[in-house]
N, C-alpha and C positions, 0 to 999 in steps of 0.2 A: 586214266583221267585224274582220277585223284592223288598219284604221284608226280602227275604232269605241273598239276596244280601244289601241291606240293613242294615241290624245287622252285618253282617258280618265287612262293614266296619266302624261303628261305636263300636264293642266290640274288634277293635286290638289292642288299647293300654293297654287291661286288663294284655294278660299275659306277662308282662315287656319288653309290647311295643314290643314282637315279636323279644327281642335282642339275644335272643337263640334259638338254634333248637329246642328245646320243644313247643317253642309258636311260632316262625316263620313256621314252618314245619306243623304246624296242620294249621293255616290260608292259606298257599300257598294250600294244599288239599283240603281247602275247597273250594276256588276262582274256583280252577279247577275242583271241580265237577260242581258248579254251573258255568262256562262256560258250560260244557257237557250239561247241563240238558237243558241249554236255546240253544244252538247246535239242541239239538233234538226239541225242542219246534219248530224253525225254520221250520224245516226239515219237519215238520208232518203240517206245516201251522199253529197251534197256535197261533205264535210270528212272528210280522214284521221284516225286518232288518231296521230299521229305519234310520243309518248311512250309506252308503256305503264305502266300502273300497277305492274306488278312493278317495273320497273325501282326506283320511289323505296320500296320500301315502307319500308325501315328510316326515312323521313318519314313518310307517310301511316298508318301502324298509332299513333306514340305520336301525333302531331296530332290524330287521330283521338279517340283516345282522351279529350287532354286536354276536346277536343269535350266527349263523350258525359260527362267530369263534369262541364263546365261546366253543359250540360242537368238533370244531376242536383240541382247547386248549387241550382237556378232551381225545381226541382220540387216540389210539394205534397204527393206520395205516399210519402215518406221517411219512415224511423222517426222517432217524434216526441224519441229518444233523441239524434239526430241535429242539430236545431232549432236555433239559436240562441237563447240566455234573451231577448233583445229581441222576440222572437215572445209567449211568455208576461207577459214585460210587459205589452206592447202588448194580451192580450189581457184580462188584469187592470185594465187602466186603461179602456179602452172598455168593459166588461163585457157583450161579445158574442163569439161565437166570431171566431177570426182563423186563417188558412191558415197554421202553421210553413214554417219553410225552412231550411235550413243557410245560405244567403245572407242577410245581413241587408239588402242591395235586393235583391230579385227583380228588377224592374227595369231597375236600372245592370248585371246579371246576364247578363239577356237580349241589353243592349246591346254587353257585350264579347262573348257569342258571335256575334253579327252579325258583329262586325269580323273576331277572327280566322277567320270563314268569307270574311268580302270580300279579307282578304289570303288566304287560301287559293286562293279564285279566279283573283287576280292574276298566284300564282304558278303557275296550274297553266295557266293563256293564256299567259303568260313561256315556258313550257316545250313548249310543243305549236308557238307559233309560231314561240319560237326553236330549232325543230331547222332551220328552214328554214337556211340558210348567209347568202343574201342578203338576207331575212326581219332575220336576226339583226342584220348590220349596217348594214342601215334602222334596226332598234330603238335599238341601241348609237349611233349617228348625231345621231337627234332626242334621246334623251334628253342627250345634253350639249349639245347647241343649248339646248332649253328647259332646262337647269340655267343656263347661259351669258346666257340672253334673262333669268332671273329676278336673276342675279346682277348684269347693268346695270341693273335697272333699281331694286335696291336702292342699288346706288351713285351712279345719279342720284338717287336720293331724299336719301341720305347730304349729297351733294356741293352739295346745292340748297339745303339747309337744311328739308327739307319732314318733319316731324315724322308721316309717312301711312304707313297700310298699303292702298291705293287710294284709297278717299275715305274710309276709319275713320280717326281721329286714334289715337296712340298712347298707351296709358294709360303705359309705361314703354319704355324702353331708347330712346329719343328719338335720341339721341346715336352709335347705335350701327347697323351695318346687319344687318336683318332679313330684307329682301326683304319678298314677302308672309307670313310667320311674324311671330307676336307674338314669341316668345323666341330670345333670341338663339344659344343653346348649342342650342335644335333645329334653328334655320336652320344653324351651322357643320356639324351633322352631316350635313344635306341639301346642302348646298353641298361638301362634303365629299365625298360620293357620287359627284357630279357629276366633281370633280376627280381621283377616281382613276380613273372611267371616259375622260374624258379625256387622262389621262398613258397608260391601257391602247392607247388608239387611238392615241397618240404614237406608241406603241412598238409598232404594228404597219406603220406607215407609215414608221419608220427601218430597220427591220431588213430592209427588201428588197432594200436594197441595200448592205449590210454584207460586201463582197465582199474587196476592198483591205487589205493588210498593212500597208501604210503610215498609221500614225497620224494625218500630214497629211492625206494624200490621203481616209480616214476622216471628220474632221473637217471636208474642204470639203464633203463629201459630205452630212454633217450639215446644214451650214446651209441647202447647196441645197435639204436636203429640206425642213427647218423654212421655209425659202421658199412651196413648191410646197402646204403643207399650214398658210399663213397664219391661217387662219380659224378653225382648232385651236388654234394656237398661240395666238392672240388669246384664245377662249373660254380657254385653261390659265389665262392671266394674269390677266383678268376672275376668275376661279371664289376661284384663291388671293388674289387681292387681297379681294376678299368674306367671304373665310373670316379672314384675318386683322384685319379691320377689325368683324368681328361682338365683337372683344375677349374671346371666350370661347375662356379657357383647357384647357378640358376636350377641348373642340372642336379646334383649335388640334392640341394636344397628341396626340388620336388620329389625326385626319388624317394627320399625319406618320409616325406610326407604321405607319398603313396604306399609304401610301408606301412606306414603306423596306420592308415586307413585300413590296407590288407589285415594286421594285425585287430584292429579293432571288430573288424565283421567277423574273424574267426573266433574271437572269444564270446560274442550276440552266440554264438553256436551252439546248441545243445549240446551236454557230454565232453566239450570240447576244450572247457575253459581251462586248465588243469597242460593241457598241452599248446595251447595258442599262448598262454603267459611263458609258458620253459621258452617254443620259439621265440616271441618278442624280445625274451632276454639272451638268446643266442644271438639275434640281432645286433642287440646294442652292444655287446660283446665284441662279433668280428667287428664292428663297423671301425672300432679303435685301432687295428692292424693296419687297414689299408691308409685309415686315416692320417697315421704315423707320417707312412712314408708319402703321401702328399701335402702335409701341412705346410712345408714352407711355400709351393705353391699355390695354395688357395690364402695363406695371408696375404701374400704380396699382391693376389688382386683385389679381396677385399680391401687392403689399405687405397686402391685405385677406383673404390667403387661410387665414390662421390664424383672423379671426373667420367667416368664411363655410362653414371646413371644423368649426369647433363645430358649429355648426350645422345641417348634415349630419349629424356624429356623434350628434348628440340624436334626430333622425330614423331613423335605421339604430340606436339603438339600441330605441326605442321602436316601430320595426316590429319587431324580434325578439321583442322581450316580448310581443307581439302573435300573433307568430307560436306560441311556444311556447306558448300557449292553446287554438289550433287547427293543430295541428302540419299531421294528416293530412286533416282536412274543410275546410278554409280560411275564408272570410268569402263568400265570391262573388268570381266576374268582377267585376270594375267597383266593385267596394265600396269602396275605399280611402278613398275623402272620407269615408264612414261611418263605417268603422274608427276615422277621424283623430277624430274627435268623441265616439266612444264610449269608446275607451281612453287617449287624451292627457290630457295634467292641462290644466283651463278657460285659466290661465295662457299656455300655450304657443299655443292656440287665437289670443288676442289679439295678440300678438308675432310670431308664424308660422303664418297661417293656410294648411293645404298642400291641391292636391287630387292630388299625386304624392308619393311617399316618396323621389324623386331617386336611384331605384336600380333597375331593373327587375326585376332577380333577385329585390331582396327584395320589392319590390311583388306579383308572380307568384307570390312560397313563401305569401304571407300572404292574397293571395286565392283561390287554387285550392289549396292546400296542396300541401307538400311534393313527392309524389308526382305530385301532375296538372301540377304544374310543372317537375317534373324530365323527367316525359314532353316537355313542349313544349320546352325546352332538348335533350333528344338529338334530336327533330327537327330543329332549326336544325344541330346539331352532325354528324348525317348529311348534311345537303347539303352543310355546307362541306368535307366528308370525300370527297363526291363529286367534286366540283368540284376538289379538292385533287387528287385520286386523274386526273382529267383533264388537269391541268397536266402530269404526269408521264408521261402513257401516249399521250395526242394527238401527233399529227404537226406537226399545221394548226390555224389559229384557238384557240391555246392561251389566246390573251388572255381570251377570252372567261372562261374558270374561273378566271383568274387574278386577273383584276378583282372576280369572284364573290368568289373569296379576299380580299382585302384588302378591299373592303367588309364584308365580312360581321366582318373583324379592329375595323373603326373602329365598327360600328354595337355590338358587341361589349361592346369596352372603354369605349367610352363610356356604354351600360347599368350600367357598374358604380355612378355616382356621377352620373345624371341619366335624363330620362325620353324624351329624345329618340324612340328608337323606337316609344313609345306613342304621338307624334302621327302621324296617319294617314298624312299624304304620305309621310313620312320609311318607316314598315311599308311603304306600296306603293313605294316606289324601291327599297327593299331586298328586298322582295318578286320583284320585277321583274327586277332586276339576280340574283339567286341563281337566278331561273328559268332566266334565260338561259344563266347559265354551265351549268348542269346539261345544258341543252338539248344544246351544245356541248361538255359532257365525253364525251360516246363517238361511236366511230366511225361516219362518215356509213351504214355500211352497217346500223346495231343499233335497234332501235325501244323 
């Protein structure tokens, strides 16, 4: 079960990162059997519950919740005050009766509660399996390996001149590396993941021997270790070379920031500070290599970033006018493409045809409204509270919540101004990684 689960979510960025129902729909059925199966494991004595449910609820009551109106979004038995007018249209135009819904898909409706129940899953395996200690990092282990195996082998792809995403030819960003992802600003975020998980395991393999007052003697100590623990170091420099070479600034930009978060919680750390400053400066260090060799790509979008952030702005402003329609009933889970064609002027359709609003927050207010979205956001917002709240009170394997943290920082601020999190892989990594740390925010004795 827990290598089942395992591969599982290290193999979701193969089928293009799960951005279509071919590849998101066979991952979401699988998370869900294997819930079942560890359900039964349970049930029959097997399998411990290792986490209890109390423990997250300030997650699981609004999650929950946002759930149960997504379900209501989707349902047929709602006041018809309730309805979308494209319901009565529709049913003026066919002149037979047609089922209302607050969702204008029912549908694409059904299909975002799928997912966020597959990432629900993901996280809730994250967390039962990583209370285990040595469990945990196995987890934390593979997952930057296969972020590290996915990030060579976009760079061979890059470096060959092979315009592929396995054997799909690329429709756009040719030029640029994606890995197995079509866009490029979702692979930086996923690639991204990957890199602060591995600077996290850096920095539990320096700090053990951070004994020595002597700065020199520190410092050789450093390197011995970055010796001894080659193969990390390798995967570090792989991951940011990939992330810099994807030319997505957005990307780019949070990564760093999630960085310098990671960096800053491990220097708050007792005993720690002496080796959390050498890493921050090893940091700032490579970061100039990979830098090098993508700067004239990220100039040239930067000098573009005044027309590309219109255009944004026209988006964000046009999902608010949206929003304000359906403040508190939304459109549905999954509507957005719908939305995009119901309320945009035909114009903008031809010019910028979208099926993400390049902002998650507002995508989320405008299909679940307000309230069922504000639910899901204090979800997210309690576990990195938790996890935050274990950086600080842990003894041992603090990395773990810390990592939690600063992921949870880049996948975060990068929702502000793209859609990264909505592709599947990038949910289950981040899924994944928040479980874990929670897993590993309380003491080994607490359930």
């Amino acid at each position: 079960m827990f290598w089942g689960f395992l591969v599982l979510v290290l193999l979701a960025p193969l089928p293009l990162g799960g951005e279509f129902p071919a590849g998101w729909s066979v991952l979401a059925v699988a998370s869900g059997l294997l819930l079942l199966a560890w359900t039964a494991l349970v049930a029959s004595g097997a399998e411990p519950v290792r986490v209890s449910m109390r423990t997250i609820l300030w997650i699981a009551v609004p999650y929950a919740l946002a759930l149960v109106w997504i379900g209501v979004q989707a349902a047929g038995w709602t006041p018809p005050a309730w309805h979308h007018p494209i319901w009565s249209e529709a049913r003026n135009a066919l002149g037979r009766e047609v089922v209302g819904r607050i969702s204008v898909d029912g549908y694409a409706t059904g299909s975002g509660a799928l997912r966020l129940l597959a990432l629900g899953a993901v996280f809730w395996m994250a967390l039962q399996y990583g209370r285990d200690r040595a469990k945990a990092g196995v987890m934390l282990t593979a997952f930057v390996g296969a972020q590290a195996a996915y990030a060579v082998y976009g760079l061979a792809m890059e470096f060959a001149g092979e315009p592929f995403i396995l054997w799909i030819e690329k429709e756009k960003y040719r030029d640029v590396v994606t890995a197995t992802l079509r866009n490029r600003n979702n692979y930086a975020t996923l690639v991204g993941l990957g890199l602060v998980a591995a600077t996290g395991m850096l920095w539990t393999r320096l700090r053990q021997r951070a004994t020595d007052s002597s700065f020199r003697l520190r410092l050789r100590r450093l390197i011995d270790d970055l010796g001894r623990h080659a193969w990390l170091l390798a995967a570090w420099l792989v991951m940011i070379t990939a992330l810099f070479l994807t030319d997505s600034r957005a990307g780019v930009a949070c990564t760093l920031l999630a960085l310098m978060v990671l960096a800053g919680l491990f220097a708050t750390m007792a005993r720690s500070r002496g080796r959390s400053l050498l890493l921050a400066g090893l940091v700032a260090i490579a970061t100039l290599l990979p830098l090098t060799l993508s700067s004239q790509g990220i100039s040239t979008r930067l000098a573009r970033i005044t027309q590309d952030s219109q255009s944004r702005i026209d988006l964000y402003v046009e999902a608010r006018h949206a929003i304000e329609s359906a403040p508190l009933l939304g459109f549905g889970s999954g509507s957005y493409p719908m939305v995009y064609y119901l309320y945009y002027t035909p114009d903008r359709w031809l010019q910028h045809p979208a099926r993400y609003a390049h902002s998650t927050y507002l995508e989320n207010a405008l299909e679940l409204g307000i309230p069922a979205a504000a639910a899901l956001f204090l979800a997210a917002a309690a576990a990195v509270f938790i996890c935050l709240r274990g950086v600080f009170r842990r003894r041992r394997d603090r990395a773990f919540p810390a990592i939690a943290v600063a992921a949870s920082i880049l996948v975060a601020a990068h929702a502000t101004v793209d859609f990264s999190l909505q592709i599947f892989a990038v949910g289950i990594a981040w899924s994944f990684l928040i479980g874990l740390g929670i897993a590993q925010s309380r003491s080994s004795r607490g359930t």
